[in-house]
C-alpha positions as a Markdown table, in Angstrom:
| # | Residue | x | y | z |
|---|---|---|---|---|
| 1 | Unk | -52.4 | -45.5 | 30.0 |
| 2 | Unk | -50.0 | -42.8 | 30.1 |
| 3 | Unk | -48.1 | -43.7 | 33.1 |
| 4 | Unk | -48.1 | -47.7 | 35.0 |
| 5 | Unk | -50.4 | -48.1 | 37.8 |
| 6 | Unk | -48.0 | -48.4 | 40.3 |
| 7 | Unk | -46.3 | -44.3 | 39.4 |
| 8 | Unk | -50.3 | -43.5 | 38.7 |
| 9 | Unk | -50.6 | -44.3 | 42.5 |
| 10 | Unk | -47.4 | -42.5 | 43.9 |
| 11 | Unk | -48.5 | -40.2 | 41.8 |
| 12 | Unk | -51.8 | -39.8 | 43.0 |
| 13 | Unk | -50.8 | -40.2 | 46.8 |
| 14 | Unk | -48.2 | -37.2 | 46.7 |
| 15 | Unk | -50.9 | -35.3 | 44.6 |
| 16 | Unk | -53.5 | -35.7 | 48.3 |
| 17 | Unk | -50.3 | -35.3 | 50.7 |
| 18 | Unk | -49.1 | -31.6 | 48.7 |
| 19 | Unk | -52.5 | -30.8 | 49.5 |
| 20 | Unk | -52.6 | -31.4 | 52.9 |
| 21 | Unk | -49.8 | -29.4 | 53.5 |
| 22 | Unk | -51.1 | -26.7 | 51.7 |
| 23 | Unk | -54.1 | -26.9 | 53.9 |
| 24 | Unk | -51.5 | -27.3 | 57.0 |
| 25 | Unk | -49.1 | -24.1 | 56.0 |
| 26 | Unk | -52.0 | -21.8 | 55.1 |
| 27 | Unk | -54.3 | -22.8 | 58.9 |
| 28 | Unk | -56.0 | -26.1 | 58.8 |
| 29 | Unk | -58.8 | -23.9 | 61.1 |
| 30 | Unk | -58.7 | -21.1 | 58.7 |
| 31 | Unk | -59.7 | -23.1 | 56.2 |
| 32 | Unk | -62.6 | -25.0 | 57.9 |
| 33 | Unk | -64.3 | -21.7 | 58.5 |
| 34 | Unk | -63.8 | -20.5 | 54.7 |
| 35 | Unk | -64.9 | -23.6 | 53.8 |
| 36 | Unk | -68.3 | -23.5 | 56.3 |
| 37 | Unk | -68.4 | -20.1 | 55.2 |
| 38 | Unk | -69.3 | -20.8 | 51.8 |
| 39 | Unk | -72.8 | -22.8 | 52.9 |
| 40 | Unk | -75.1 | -23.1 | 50.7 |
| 41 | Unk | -73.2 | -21.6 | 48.0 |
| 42 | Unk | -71.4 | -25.7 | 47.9 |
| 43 | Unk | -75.2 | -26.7 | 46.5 |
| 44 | Unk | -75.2 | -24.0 | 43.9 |
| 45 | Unk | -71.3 | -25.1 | 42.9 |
| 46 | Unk | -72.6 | -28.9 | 42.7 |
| 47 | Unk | -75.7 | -27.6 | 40.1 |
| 48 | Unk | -73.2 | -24.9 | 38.2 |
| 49 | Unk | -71.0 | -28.1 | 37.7 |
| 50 | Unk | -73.6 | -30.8 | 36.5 |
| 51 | Unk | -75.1 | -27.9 | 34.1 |
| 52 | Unk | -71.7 | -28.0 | 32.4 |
| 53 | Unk | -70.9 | -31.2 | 32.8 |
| 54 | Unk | -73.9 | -32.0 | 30.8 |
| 55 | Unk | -73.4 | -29.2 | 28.3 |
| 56 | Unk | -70.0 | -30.1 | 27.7 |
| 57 | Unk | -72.0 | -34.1 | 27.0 |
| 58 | Unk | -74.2 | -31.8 | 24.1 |
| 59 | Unk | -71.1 | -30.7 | 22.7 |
| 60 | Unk | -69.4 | -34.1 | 22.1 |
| 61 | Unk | -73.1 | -35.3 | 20.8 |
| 62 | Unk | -72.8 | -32.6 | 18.1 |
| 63 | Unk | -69.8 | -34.4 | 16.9 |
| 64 | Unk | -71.0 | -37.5 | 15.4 |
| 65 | Unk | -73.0 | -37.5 | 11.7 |
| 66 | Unk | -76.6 | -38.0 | 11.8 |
| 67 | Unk | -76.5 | -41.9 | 11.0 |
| 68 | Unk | -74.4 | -42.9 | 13.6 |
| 69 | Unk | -75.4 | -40.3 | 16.5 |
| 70 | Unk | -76.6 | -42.0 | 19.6 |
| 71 | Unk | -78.9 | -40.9 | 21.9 |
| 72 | Unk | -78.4 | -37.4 | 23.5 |
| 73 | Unk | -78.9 | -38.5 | 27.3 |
| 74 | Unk | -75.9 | -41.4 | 26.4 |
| 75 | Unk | -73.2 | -38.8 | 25.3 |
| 76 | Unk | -75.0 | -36.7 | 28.7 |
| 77 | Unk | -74.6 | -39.3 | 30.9 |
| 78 | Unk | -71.5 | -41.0 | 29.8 |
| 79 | Unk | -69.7 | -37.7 | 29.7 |
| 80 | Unk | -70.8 | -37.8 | 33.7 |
| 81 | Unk | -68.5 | -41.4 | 33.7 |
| 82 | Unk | -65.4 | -39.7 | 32.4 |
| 83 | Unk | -65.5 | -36.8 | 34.1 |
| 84 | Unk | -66.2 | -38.8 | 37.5 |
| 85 | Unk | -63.2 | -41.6 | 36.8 |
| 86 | Unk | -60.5 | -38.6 | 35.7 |
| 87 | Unk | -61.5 | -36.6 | 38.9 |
| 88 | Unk | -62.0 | -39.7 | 41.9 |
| 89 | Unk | -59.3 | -42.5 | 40.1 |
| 90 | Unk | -55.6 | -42.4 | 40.8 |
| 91 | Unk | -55.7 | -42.4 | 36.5 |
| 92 | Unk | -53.9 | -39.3 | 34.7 |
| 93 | Unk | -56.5 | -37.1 | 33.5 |
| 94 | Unk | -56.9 | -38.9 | 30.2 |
| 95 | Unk | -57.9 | -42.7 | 31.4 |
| 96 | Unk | -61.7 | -41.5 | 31.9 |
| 97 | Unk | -61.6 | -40.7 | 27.9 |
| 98 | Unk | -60.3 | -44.5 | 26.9 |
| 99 | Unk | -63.5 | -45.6 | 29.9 |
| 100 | Unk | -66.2 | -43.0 | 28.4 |
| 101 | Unk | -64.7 | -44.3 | 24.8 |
| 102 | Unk | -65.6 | -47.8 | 25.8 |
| 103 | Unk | -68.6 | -47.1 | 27.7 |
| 104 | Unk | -70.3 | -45.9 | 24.7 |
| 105 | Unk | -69.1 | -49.2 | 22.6 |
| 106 | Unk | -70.8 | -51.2 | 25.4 |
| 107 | Unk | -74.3 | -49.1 | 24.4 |
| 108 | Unk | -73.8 | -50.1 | 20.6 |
| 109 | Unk | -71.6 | -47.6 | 18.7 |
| 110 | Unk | -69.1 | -49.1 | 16.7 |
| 111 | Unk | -65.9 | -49.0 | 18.5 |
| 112 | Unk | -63.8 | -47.0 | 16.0 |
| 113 | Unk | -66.7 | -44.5 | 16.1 |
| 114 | Unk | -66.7 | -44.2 | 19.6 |
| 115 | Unk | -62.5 | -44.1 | 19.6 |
| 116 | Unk | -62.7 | -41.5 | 17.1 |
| 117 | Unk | -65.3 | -39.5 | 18.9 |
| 118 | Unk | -63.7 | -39.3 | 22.0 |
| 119 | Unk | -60.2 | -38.5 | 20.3 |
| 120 | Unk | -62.1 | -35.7 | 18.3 |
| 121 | Unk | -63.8 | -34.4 | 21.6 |
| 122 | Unk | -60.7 | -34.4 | 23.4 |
| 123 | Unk | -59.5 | -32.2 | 20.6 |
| 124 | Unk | -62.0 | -29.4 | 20.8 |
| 125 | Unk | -62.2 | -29.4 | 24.4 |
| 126 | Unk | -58.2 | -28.5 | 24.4 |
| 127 | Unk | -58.5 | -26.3 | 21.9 |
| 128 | Unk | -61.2 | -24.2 | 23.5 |
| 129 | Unk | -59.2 | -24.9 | 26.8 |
| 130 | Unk | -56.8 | -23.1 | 24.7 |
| 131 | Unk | -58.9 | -19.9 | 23.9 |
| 132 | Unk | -60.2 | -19.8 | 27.4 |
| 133 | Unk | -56.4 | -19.7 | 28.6 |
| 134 | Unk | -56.0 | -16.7 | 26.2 |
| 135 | Unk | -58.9 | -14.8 | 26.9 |
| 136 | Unk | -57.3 | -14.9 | 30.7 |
| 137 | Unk | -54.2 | -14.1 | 29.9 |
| 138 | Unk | -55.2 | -11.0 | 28.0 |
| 139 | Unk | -57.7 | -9.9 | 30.6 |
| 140 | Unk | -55.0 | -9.9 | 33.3 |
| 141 | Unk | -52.7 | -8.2 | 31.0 |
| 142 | Unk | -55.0 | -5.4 | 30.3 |
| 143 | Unk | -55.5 | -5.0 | 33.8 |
| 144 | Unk | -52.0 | -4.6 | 34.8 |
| 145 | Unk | -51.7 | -7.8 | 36.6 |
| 146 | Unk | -48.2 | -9.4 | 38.6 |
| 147 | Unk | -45.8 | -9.2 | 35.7 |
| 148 | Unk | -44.8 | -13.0 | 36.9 |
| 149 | Unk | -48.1 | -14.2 | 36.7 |
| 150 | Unk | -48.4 | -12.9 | 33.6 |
| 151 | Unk | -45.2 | -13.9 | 32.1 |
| 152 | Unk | -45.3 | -17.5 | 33.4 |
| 153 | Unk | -49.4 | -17.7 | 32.3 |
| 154 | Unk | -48.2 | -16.5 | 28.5 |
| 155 | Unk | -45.0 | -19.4 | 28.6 |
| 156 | Unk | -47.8 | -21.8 | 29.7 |
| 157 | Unk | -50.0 | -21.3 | 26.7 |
| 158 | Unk | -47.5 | -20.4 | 24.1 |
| 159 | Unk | -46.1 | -24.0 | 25.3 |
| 160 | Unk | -49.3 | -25.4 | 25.0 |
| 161 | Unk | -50.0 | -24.7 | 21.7 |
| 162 | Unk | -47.4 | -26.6 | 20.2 |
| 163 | Unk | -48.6 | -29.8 | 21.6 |
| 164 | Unk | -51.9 | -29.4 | 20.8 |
| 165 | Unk | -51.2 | -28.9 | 17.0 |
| 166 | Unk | -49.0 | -32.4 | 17.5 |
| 167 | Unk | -52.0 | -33.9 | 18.8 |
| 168 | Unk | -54.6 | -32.6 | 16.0 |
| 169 | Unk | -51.2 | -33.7 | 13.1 |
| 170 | Unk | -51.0 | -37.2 | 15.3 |
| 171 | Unk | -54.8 | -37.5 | 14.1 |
| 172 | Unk | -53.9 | -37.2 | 10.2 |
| 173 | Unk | -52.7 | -38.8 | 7.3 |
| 174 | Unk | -48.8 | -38.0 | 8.0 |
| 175 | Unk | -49.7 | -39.5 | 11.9 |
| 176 | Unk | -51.7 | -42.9 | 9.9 |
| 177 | Unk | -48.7 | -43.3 | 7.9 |
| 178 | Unk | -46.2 | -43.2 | 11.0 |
| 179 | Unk | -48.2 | -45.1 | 13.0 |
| 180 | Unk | -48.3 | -48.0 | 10.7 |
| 181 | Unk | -44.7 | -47.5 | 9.6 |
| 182 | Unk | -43.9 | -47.8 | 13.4 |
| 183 | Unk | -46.0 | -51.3 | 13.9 |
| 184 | Unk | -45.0 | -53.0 | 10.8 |
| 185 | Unk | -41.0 | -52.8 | 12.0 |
| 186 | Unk | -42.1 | -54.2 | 14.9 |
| 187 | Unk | -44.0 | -56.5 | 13.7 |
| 188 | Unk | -41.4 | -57.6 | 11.1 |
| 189 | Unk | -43.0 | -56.5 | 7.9 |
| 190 | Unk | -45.9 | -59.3 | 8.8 |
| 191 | Unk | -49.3 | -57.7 | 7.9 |
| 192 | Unk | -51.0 | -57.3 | 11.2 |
| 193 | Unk | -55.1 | -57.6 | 11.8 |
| 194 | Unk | -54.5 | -54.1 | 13.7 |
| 195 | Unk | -53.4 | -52.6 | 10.6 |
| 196 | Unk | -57.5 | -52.3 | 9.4 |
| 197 | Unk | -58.7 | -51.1 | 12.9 |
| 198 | Unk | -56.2 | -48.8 | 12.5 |
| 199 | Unk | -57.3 | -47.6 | 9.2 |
| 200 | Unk | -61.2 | -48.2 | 10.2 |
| 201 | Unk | -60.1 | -45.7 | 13.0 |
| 202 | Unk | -58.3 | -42.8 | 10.5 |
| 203 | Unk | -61.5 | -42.9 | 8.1 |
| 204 | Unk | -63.3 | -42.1 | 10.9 |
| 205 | Unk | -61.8 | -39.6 | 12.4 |
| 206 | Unk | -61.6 | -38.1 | 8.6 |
| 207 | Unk | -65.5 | -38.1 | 8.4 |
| 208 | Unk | -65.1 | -36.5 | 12.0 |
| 209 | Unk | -63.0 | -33.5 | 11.0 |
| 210 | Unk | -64.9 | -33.3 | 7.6 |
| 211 | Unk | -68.7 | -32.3 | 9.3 |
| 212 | Unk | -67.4 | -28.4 | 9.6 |
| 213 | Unk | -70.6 | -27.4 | 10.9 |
| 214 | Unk | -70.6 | -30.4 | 13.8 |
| 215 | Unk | -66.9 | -29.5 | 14.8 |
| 216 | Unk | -68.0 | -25.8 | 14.6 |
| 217 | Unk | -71.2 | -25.9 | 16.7 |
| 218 | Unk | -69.3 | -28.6 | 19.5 |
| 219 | Unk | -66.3 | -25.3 | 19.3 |
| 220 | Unk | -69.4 | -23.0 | 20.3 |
| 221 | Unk | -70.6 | -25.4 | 23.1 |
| 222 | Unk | -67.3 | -26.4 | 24.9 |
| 223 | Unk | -66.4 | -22.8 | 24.8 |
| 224 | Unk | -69.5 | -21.5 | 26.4 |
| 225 | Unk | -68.9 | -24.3 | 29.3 |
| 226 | Unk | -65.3 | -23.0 | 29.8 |
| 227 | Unk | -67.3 | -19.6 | 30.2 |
| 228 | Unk | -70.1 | -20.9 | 32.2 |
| 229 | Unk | -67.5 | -22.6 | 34.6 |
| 230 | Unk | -66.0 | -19.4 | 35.8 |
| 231 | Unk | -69.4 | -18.9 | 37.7 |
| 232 | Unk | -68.2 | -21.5 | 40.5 |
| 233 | Unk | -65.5 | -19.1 | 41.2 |
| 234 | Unk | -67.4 | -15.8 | 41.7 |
| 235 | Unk | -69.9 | -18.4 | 44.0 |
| 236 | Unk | -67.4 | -19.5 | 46.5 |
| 237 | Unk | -66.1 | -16.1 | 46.8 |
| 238 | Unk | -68.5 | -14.3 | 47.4 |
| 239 | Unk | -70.5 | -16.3 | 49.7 |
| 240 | Unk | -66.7 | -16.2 | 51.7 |
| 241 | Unk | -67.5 | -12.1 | 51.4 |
| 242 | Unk | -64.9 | -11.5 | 48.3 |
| 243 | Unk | -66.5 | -9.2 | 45.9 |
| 244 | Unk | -64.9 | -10.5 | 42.7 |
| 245 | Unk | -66.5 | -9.8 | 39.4 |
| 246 | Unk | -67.5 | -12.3 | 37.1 |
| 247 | Unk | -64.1 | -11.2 | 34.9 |
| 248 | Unk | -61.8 | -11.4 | 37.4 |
| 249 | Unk | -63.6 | -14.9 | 38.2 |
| 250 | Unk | -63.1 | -15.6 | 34.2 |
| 251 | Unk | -59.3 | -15.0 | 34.6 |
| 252 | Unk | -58.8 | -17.6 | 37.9 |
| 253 | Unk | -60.6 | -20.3 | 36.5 |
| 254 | Unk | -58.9 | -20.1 | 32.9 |
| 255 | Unk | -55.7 | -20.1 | 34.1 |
| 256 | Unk | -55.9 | -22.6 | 36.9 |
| 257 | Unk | -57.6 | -24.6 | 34.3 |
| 258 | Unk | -54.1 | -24.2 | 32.2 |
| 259 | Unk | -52.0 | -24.7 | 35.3 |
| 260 | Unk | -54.4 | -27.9 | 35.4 |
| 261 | Unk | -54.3 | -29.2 | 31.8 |
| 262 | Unk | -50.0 | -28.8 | 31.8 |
| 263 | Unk | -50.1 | -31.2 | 35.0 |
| 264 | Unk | -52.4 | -33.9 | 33.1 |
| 265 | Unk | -50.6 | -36.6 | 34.3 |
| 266 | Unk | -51.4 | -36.1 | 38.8 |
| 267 | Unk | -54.6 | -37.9 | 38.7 |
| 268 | Unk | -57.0 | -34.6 | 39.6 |
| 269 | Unk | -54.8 | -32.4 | 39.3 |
| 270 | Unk | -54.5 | -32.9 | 43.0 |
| 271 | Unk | -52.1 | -30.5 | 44.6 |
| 272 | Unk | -51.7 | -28.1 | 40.9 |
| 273 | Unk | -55.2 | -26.8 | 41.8 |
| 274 | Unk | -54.8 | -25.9 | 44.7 |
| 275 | Unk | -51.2 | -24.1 | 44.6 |
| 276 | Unk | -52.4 | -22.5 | 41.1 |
| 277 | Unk | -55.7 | -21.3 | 42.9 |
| 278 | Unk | -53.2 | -19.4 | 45.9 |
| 279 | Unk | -51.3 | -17.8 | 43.2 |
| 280 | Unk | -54.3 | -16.5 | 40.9 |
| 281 | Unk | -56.4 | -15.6 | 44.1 |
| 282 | Unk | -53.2 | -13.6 | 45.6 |
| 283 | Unk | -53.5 | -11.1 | 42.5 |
| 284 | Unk | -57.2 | -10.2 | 43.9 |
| 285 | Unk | -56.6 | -9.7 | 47.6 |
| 286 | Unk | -57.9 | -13.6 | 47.9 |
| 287 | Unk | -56.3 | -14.8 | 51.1 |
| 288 | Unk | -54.7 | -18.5 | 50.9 |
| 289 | Unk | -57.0 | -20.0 | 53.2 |
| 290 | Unk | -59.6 | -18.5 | 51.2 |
| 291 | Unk | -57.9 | -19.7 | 48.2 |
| 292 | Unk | -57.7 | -23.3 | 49.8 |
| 293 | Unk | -61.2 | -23.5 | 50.3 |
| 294 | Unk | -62.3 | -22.5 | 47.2 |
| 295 | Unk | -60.3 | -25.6 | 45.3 |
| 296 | Unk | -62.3 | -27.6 | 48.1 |
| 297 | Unk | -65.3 | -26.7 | 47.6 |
| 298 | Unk | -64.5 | -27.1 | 43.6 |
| 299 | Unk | -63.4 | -30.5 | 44.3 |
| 300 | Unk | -67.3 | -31.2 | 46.2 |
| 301 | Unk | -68.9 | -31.8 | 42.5 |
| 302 | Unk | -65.9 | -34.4 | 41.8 |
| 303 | Unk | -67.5 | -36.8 | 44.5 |
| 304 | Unk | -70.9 | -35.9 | 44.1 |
| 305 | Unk | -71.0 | -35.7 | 40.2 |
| 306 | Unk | -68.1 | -38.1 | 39.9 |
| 307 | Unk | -69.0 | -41.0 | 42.1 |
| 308 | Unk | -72.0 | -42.1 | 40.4 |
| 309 | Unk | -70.6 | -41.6 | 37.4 |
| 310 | Unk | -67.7 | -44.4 | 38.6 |
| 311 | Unk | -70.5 | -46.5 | 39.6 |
| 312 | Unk | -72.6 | -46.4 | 36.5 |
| 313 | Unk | -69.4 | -47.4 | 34.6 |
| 314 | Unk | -69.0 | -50.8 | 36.9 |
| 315 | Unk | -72.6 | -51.2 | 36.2 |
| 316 | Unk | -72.1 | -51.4 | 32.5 |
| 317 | Unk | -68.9 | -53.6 | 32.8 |
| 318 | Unk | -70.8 | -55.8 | 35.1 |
| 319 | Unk | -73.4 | -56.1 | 33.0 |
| 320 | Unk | -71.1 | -57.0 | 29.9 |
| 321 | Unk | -69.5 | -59.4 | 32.2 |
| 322 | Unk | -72.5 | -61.0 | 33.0 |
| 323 | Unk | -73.9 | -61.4 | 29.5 |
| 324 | Unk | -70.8 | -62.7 | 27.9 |
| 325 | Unk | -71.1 | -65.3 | 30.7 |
| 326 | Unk | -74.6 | -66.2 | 29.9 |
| 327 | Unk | -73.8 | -66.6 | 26.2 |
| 328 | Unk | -70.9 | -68.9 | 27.0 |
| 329 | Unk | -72.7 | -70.7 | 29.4 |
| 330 | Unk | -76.0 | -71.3 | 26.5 |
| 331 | Unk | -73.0 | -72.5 | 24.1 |
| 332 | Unk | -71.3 | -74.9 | 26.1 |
| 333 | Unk | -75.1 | -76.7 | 26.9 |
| 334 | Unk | -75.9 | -76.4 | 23.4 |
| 335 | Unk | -73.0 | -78.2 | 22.2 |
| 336 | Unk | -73.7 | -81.9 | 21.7 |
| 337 | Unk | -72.5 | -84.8 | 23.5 |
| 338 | Unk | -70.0 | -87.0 | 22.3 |
């Protein structure tokens, strides 16, 4: 984990208090009636969410070689488990990658395969996180957007890019090399069983970035769900009676998603959204209230995608629980009497 459980809480707990304030300073009624307002349009948000939810499940699939592919409806499904524990868990944003990782070992896939996957997928979704954050950025300078806005949205990606070529270097022969270095000193110089999951790990993650046409297509498919996501925006909006277009709707959900991805450590993002969501809305005659209620209504796919996803996870770890159980129980009968 990136942070311990008990700042992962505090964490968490301020991350729900800033936004009830927000919901307090901007008119706790005013954003009840947004929030009614949008009606049916919260149904629509729930399916516009599962649709990419799943898609974004296709374009991890795409990732692994032929041979050691599972099933499309696992990667589907399971990609439903770590979206679900990153949104309702007081985890950073990253802990529902490590449970889909292990999730999918549990089905069968070789655990460095599933690691490496995950790591891999992680990857292109940043980097086409990336792109989408560009794409807004350049769309609100060409239309002679807030100068700040614009200013602090360009810091935010140029910052970003930076870390995300550490993270794709981390994933390479230079970051095997370290890595090891950095275990056998403190391990003494004593050869360590870690050091071949390790390597087991690097190979695969090597075969990974080596299918050019599998990292290529799951490039195409995250980026049309960072695309298709913008639709939640224009939604809520205009079922609140904001005539947005789809491009203006392209530019608030990029960047909030950037404002979102530099906070990755608040569990949900809880409070970032929101105050990101006032600022980006402001630049379109969005209200704050209104702006309030559309990260609530965002946040309504979270429980209803997200909590069966939890529970499907505690279902599979159950289920390993009980059949490692089982086995140990058949052993300690079999073994004979003395």
């Amino acid at each position: 984990m990136v942070m311990g459980k008990r700042t992962a809480l505090i964490v968490w707990l301020s991350g729900i208090a800033a936004v009830v304030c927000l919901t307090l300073w901007s008119g706790a009624d005013l954003v009840a009636n947004a929030v009614f307002a949008v009606g049916f349009g919260s149904v629509l948000v729930v399916i516009a969410r599962a649709i990419a939810v799943a898609g974004a499940g296709v374009g991890w699939w795409l990732l692994f070689p032929s041979e050691q592919r599972p099933p499309i409806g696992t990667c589907v499904l399971l990609r439903f488990v770590r979206e679900g524990t990153n949104a309702l868990l007081p985890l950073a944003q990253i802990g529902g990658e490590a449970i889909g990782a292990r999730c999918l070992a549990l089905t069968g896939t070789r655990t460095s395969v599933a690691a490496a996957s995950v790591i891999v997928d992680v990857l292109v979704q940043a980097a086409t996180q990336f792109a989408f954050a560009l794409v807004g950025v350049t769309m609100l300078t060409a239309m002679g957007g807030d100068e700040t806005v614009v200013r602090a949205s360009a810091i935010g990606v140029a910052v970003a890019l930076p870390a995300l070529s550490g993270f794709f270097l981390a994933q390479r022969r230079g970051g095997h090399r370290m890595l090891k270095g950095l275990l056998a000193r403190l391990s003494g110089g004593r050869d360590w069983m870690a050091f071949g999951a390790i390597d087991d790990l690097y190979a695969r993650l090597d075969a990974l970035y080596g299918r050019r046409d599998g990292m290529a297509a799951a490039f195409l498919v995250h980026l049309a769900v960072w695309c298709f996501g913008a639709i939640e925006v224009w939604i809520v909006l205009s079922c609140m009676g904001y005539h947005v277009t789809y491009g203006e709707a392209v530019i608030i959900e990029s960047l909030m998603h950037a404002a979102r991805g530099a906070a990755f450590v608040v569990p949900g993002a809880l409070g970032v959204q929101e105050g990101g969501l006032i600022v980006l809305c402001a630049i379109f005659g969005v209200p704050a209230e209104a702006a309030l209620a559309l990260s609530l209504v965002k946040r309504v796919p979270d429980i209803v995608l997200g909590l069966p996803g939890v529970i499907v996870w505690q279902a599979m770890e159950g289920r390993r629980y009980f059949a490692t159980q089982r086995a140990a129980a058949g052993l300690g009968r079999a073994r004979p009497e003395r």
